[in-house]
N, C-alpha and C positions, 0 to 999 in steps of 0.2 A: 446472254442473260445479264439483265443491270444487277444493281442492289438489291431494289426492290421487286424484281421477279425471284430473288433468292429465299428474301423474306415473306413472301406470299407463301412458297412451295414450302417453305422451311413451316410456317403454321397452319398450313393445309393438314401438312404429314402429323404432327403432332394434334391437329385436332379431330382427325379421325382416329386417332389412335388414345382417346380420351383417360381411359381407366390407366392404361399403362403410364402415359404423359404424368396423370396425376399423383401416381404410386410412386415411379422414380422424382419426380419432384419434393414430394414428401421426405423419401429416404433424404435428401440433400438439403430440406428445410430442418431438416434432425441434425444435422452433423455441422451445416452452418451456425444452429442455436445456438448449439452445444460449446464449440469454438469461440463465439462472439459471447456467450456467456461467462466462463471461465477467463479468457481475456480480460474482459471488464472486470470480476472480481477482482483481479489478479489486479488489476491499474488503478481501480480502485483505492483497493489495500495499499498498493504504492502512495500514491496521493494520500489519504488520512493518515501514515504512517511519514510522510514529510511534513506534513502540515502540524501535526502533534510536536513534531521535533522544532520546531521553527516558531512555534507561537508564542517560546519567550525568547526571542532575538536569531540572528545566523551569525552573532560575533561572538562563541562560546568557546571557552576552553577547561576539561574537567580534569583537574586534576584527582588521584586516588593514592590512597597509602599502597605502599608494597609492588616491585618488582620480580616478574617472574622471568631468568635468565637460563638458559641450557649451556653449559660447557659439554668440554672432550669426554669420550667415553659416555654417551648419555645421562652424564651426570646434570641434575636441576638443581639451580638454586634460588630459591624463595625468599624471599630476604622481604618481612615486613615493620616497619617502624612508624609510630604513632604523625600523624599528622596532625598538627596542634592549631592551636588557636592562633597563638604567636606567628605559627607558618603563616596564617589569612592573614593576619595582618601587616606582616612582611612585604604580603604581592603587595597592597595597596601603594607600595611605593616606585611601581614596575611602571616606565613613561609608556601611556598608551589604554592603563587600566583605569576603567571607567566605575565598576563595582565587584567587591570578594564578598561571596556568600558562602560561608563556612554551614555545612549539612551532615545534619546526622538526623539518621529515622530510626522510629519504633514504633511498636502498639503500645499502648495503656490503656487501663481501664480511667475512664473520665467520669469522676463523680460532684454533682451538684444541685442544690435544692430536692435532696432527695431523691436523687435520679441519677443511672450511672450508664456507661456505655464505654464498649472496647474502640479505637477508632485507632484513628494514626495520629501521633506525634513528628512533628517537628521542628527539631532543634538547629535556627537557622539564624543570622546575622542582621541585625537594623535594617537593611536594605536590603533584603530580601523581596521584599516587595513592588520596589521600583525596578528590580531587576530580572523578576518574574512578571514582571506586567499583573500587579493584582494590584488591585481597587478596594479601598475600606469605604464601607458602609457606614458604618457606625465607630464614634471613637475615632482610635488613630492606630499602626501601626506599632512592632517596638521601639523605644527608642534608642537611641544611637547614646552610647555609654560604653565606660570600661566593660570591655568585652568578656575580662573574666571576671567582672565584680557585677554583673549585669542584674537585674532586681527580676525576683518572680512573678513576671507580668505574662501574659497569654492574650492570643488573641483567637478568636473562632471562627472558622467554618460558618457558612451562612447556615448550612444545612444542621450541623453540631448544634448552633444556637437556637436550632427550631425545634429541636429534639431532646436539649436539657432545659432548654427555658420558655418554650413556647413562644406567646405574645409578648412575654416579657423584656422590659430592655435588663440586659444583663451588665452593663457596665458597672463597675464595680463592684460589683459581685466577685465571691470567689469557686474555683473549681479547683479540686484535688485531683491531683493526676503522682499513682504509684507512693501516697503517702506524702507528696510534697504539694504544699497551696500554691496557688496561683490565681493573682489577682486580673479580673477582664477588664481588659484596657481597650478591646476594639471587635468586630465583627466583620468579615471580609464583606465583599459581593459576590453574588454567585459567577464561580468561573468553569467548572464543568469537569469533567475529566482528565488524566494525563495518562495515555497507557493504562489503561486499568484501574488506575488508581484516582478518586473521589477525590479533587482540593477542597470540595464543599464539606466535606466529612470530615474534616482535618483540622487540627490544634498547632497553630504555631508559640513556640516558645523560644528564649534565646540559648545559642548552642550550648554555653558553660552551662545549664540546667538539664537539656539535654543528658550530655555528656553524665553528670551525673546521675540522673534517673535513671539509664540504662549501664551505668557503670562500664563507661568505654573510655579507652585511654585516646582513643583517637579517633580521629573525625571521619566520616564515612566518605566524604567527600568536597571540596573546591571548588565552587563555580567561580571563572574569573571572568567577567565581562569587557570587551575591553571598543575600543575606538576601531570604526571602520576602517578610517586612515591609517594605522598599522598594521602592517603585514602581519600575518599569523606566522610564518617559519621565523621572523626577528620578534615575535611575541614569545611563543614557544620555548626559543631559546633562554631568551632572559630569562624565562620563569625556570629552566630545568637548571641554569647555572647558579641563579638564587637560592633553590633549594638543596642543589650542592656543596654552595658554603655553608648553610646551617646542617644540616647532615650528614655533610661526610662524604658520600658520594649518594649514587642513584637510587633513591629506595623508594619510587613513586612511581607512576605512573600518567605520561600528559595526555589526552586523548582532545581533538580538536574535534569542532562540532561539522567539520567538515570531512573529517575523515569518519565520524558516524554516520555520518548522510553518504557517503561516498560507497559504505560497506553494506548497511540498508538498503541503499537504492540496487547495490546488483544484487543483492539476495532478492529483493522485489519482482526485479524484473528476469530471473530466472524464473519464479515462481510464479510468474504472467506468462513468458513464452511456453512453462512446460505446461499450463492449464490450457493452454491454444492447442499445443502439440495435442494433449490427449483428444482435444474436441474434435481434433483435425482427422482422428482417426477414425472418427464416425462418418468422413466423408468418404472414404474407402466404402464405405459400405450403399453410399450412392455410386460412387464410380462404377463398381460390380454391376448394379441396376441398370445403369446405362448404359455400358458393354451388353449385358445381355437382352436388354429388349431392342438395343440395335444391330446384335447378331441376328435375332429371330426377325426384325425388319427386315432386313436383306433378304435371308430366305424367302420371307413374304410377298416380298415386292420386286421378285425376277423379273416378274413381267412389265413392271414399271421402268427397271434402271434400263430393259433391253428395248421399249419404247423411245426410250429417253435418248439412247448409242445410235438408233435408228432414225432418229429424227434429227441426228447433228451433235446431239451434246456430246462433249470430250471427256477423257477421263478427270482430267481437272474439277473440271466442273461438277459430274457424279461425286466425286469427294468430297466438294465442298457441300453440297445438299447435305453430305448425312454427317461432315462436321459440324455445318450448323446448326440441325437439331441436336445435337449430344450439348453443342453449346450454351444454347438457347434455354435447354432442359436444366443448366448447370446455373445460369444466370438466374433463372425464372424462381428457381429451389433454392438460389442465395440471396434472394430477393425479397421471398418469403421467409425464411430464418431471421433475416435480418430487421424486418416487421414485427415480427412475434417480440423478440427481445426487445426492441424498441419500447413495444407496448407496456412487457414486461417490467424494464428499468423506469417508463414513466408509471407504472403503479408503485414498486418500491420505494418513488422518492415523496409519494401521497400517503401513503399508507405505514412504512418503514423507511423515514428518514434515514435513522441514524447508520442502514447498512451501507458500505461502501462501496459503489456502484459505477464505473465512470464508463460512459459508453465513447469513445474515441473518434471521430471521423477516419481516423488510419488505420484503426482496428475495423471499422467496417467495409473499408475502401481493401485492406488483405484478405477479408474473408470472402468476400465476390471476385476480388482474383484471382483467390485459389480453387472458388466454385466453379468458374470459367474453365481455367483451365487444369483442373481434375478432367470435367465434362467434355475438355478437347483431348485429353489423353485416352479418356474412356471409349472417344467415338472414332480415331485412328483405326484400331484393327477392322471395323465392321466395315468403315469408309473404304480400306484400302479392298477388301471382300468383294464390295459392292462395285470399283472400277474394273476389277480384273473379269467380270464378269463379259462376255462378248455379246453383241447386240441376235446374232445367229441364234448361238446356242440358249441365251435365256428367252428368248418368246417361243421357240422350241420347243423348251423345258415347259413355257405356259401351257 
């Protein structure tokens, strides 16, 4: 027997045996979905969770107030001290650094022309904006001045300014935010989301105002941006031994935009392979299907394997017959799974853009391997059933 005398016999068998064919195919179009679906979410999620991270530069380094250290005996020591103004302004002197944006957040209530709304503040540095990749609309940005003498100037939210001023242009105008005025010097562009969080909903203001409106002695946090051409571990350094002459020793925190991407990315893709694993266990419940409608084949078809022994064929060869429908069955049901979702992620991305979806070639390329070869696992015990079977005793038995 060639190839193709295998493949004739192999969809003979399977198409006389319709209803069953279709049933285990199904179970195995179920547990294929199911795997290639949870996958994709899973890589997905990965993906919009890098791309979020990355959309204001991959040359980041954040610095934070307060160090968290464990000594002998389970003893912790927590040691937190103000991160100031002065600190940002210190980096700016670090060879390699491109922009220091000193941040601090809060809610307030925003009131103007009559009109008021809780939204987010932020209290953030002149270059804030060159350094987030954000684009003014209207106006201009803060401007770059004594950073603790800095004037109460604001700028809005494309969204904030549809919302307290309608059509209006709001430039010069002013907005109270928590009792203190603020004069509107500018209106972003719309830039969309970060994590959850609205940039279009959001009031920037300069950090020394911040700082006071929410009555914090310290800065929430450091972005330091710095030149590709600089290594980050001789970045790093400098920045931790700087902040060790001005206080004394380590009471900070430096976290590199590589090492958040680095800790990210394996929580992501633990949370991609265990969404695979779970789907992968609804392929056990094809394997089962398969095993058993080519256990009851065998019985069925005594009279066929012992024509088959009788006419020359080997056990070899009886094996492969009824490996390759178990195959066949596995491919055909992973084939279909991988259709359906197909179809599925193309309506998601017509219909619901914004969920995150990524259907993989490798991800599709593992689920039909392991549809395969589940389907070759499942059809071993019947196969081996069906050789041991003598050409005598089964037409016999017919």
């Amino acid at each position: 027997m060639n190839f193709l005398d295998y493949l004739r016999w192999i969809f003979r068998a399977l198409w006389m045996q319709r209803l069953r064919s279709v049933l285990t195919i199904v179970g195995f179009a179920i547990g294929i979905a199911a795997m290639v679906l949870l996958s994709s979410l899973g890589e997905g999620l990965r993906q919009f969770v890098i791309q979020e991270f990355t959309q204001f530069g991959s040359h980041i380094v954040a610095i934070t107030p307060g160090k968290t250290e464990t000594f002998g005996m389970g003893g912790i020591l927590n040691t937190t001290r103000p991160l100031s103004l002065e600190d940002s302004e210190a980096l700016k002197r670090i060879p390699g650094v491109e922009q220091v944006v000193p941040v601090v957040f809060g809610t307030a209530q925003i009131k103007a022309v009559g009109r008021s709304r809780y939204t987010d503040v932020a209290g953030v540095g002149a270059l804030a904006d060159k350094a987030w990749k954000l684009e003014v609309s209207q106006g201009s940005f803060l401007p770059q001045e004594d950073i603790q003498r800095a004037r109460a100037f604001a700028v809005l939210g494309s969204k904030l300014k549809r919302e307290l001023f309608g059509g209006d242009n709001p430039l010069g105008e002013f907005v109270h935010i928590g009792g203190n005025r603020f004069r509107v010097i500018g209106v972003m562009a719309p830039k969309g989301q970060f994590l959850g969080a609205d940039l279009d909903d959001m009031i920037y203001i300069p950090a020394n105002k911040g700082l006071q409106i929410f009555n914090r002695e310290s800065l929430m946090e450091v972005d330091v941006f710095y030149s590709p051409a600089v290594p980050t571990e001789r970045l790093t350094e400098n920045i931790r031994r700087l902040l060790i002459e001005r206080h004394g020793f380590e009471d900070f925190t430096i976290v590199t935009q590589d090492q958040m991407m680095a800790t990210m990315d394996n929580i992501l893709r633990i949370l991609k392979y265990a969404g695979g694993g779970l789907g992968a266990i609804s392929l056990l419940v094809g394997a089962v299907g398969i095993t058993t409608i080519l256990m009851i084949t065998v019985t069925e078809r005594t009279s066929e394997v012992g024509l088959l022994r009788a006419l020359g064929s080997t056990r070899s060869q009886v094996r492969n017959l009824f490996l390759g429908e178990a195959v066949m069955l596995g491919l055909v049901g992973g084939l279909a799974g991988v259709l359906v979702i197909a179809l599925l992620v193309v309506g998601v991305r017509l219909f619901v853009p914004g969920l995150p979806v990524a259907l993989k070639g490798e991800i599709v390329l593992v689920a039909l391997l392991m549809s395969m070869l589940i389907g070759l696992m499942a059809g071993v015990r019947p196969a081996l059933n069906a050789t041991r079977l003598s050409p005598i005793d089964a037409l016999r038995a017919e």
